[in-house]
Structures are given as C-alpha cells and as structure tokens.
N, C-alpha and C positions, 0 to 999 in steps of 0.2 A: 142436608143433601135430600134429592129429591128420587126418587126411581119410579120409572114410567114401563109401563107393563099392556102391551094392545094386544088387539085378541078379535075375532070374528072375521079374519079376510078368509076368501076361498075360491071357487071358481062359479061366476058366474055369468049367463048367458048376457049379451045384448041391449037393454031395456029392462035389463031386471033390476034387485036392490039388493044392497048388503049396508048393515049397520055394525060400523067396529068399534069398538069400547076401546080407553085407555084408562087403567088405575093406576092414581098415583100412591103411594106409600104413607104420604100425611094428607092431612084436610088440605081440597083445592082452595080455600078459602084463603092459604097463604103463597097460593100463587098466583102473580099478577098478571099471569096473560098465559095459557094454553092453544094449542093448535097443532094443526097436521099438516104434515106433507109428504109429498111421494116423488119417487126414484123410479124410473123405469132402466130397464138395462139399456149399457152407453149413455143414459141422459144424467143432464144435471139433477138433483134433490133441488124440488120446485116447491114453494109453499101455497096451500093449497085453503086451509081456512084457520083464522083463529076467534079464539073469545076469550075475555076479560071479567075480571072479576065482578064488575058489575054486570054482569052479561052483553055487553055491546058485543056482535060478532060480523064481521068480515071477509069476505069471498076472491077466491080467482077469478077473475071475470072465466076464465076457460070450465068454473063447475056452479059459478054463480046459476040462483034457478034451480039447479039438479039436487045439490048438498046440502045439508043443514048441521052446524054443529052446535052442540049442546050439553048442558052439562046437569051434573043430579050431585047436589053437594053431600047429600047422607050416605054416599057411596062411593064419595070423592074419586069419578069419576067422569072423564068428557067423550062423548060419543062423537060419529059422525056417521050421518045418515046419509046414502047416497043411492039417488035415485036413476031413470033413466039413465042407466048406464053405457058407457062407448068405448068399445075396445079400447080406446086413447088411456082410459081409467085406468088401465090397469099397468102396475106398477105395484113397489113396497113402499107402503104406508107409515109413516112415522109419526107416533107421538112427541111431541113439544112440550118443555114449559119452561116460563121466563118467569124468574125474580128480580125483584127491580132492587137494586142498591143505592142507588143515586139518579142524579137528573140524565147523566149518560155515561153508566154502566149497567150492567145486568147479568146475571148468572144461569146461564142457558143448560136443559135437562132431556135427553133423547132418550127414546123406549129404543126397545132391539129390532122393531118393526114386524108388519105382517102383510103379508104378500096377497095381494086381490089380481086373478085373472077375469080376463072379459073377452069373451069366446064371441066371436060373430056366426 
C-alpha cells in the first residue's frame, strides 16, 4: 500500500506561484508513475501533470509552460511547481500514484488533497 500525503496549497494572488509537495510513505522508486490533478467545485477531477520513474514528465496542455512537476527521491517525494497563475488554477489538488501489475492492470493511490485559491 501506498499513502500520499500533499501539503503547500493556499491562497494566492493572479501571477503568483505556489509549489505543493506530495510524500509518499515508501521510496517513489517503486512507483511507476506519480502525478496531479485538480477538482475545482461542480467540475470534473482533471489530470493535470505526471512523471515516471525514469523521470519522463507530461503536461495539460491547459498548464503546460506554467507547471513543472518534479520529484527528490531522498525525500520520496514529487513536487509541483506552479507558476504564472490564473484564477482557472484553482481548485483541490490531488496527489497520484500508479503501480503497474501487468501490461494492463495497475493499482492506483490518492492523497486527501489540498486546496489552492487564485484571487484575481
């Protein structure tokens, strides 16, 4: 079992930045793909970026540019860096991870989330 733990959302203005951590509970080394994504109230939970164990990482086109996600294995955690921000951003954020079992199965793992405002 995996447990995902995010942390750093808050309110922030327009153009600003906010960087949110997610720790997982064991080394990210045995998980095959992490990422985030966000819920805004009435919408769908949208996925928003991920990265792979080799580091390959992947964008929304709607934050591609602005976000960077990123991980620090001695801390066995993945960040997400988010820049130039737009009201749109904001929503609750959720950490991800995927373990891969097979060619197509996988055992998917969500943090509790953290909630980022974007004040215009």
């Amino acid at each position: 079992q995996v447990q995902l733990v995010e942390s750093g959302g808050g309110l922030v203005q327009a153009g600003g930045s906010l960087r949110l951590s997610c720790a997982a509970s064991g080394s990210i080394n045995s998980i095959d793909i992490m990422g985030w994504y966000r819920q805004a109230p009435g919408k769908q939970r949208v996925w928003v970026a991920t990265i792979t164990k080799s580091g390959i990482t992947n964008y929304a086109d709607s934050v591609k540019g602005r976000f960077t996600i990123s991980r620090d294995n001695a801390k066995n955690t993945v960040y997400l860096q988010m820049n130039s921000l737009k009201p749109d951003d904001g929503a609750s954020y959720y950490c991800k991870a995927v373990v891969l079992s097979g060619p197509s199965r996988s055992w998917n793992y969500w943090g509790q989330g953290t909630q980022v405002t974007v004040s215009s």
